[in-house]
C-alpha positions, 0 to 999 in steps of 0.5 A: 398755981400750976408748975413754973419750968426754968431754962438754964442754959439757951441759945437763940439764932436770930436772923436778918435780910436787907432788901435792896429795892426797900433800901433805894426808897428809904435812903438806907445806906451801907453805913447804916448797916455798919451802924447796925452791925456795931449795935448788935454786939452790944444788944443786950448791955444793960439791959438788966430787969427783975425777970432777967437780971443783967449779965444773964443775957449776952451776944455771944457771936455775930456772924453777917453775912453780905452777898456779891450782888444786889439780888444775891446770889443764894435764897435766904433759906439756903442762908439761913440754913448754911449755920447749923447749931449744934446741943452743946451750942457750937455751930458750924457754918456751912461755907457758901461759895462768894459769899463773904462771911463775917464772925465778929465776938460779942461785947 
C-alpha cells in the first residue's frame, strides 16, 4: 500500500553541550566526558537489525569541541553553526578563535 521511498546515501550531524552548573550537581566529571568521547566513535558497532543490517550505519567523524572557560566563550548557535556540511557530505569547520577543536576518525 502506497510508495516506500529509499535513502541511499545520508548524512546525519548530531550535536551535544555540557552545562557546567548541571555537571557540579551530578558529579559529571572531565572523565566521564573522555569516556563519552570514546563510546562515540564506536556508536553504532553491532548495532545490526532487519531494517538496518550492520555495517549500513557508521560514525565516520567526530569533531568535540571544548571551550577555554566554564561559561564558554561562543553561544552554542555560534557553534553549531561553525560546521557547514557540504552535498557531496564533506565539511568544513569554521575556525573559532581559542576554541580547541578535536577531529578524531571513527571505528
Amino acid at each position: 500500500m502506497g510508495m516506500k521511498h529509499r535513502v541511499d546515501h545520508g548524512v546525519h550531524i548530531a550535536f551535544d553541550a555540557k552545562s557546567p552548573q548541571f555537571a557540579k550537581r551530578t558529579g559529571f566529571s572531565d572523565d566521564d566526558a573522555e569516556k563519552i568521547k570514546t563510546v562515540l566513535t564506536k556508536l553504532f558497532e553491532g548495532d545490526a537489525s532487519s531494517a538496518c543490517p550492520e555495517g549500513n550505519v557508521e560514525v565516520m567523524k567526530l569533531i568535540w569541541l571544548e571551550h577555554n572557560c566554564k561559561a564558554g566563550q561562543y553561544s552554542s548557535t555560534k557553534v553549531h553553526g561553525s560546521l557547514k556540511e557540504d552535498e557531496d557530505s564533506s565539511y568544513e569547520p569554521k575556525n573559532l578563535e581559542d576554541l580547541v577543536s578535536q577531529q578524531i576518525d571513527g571505528l
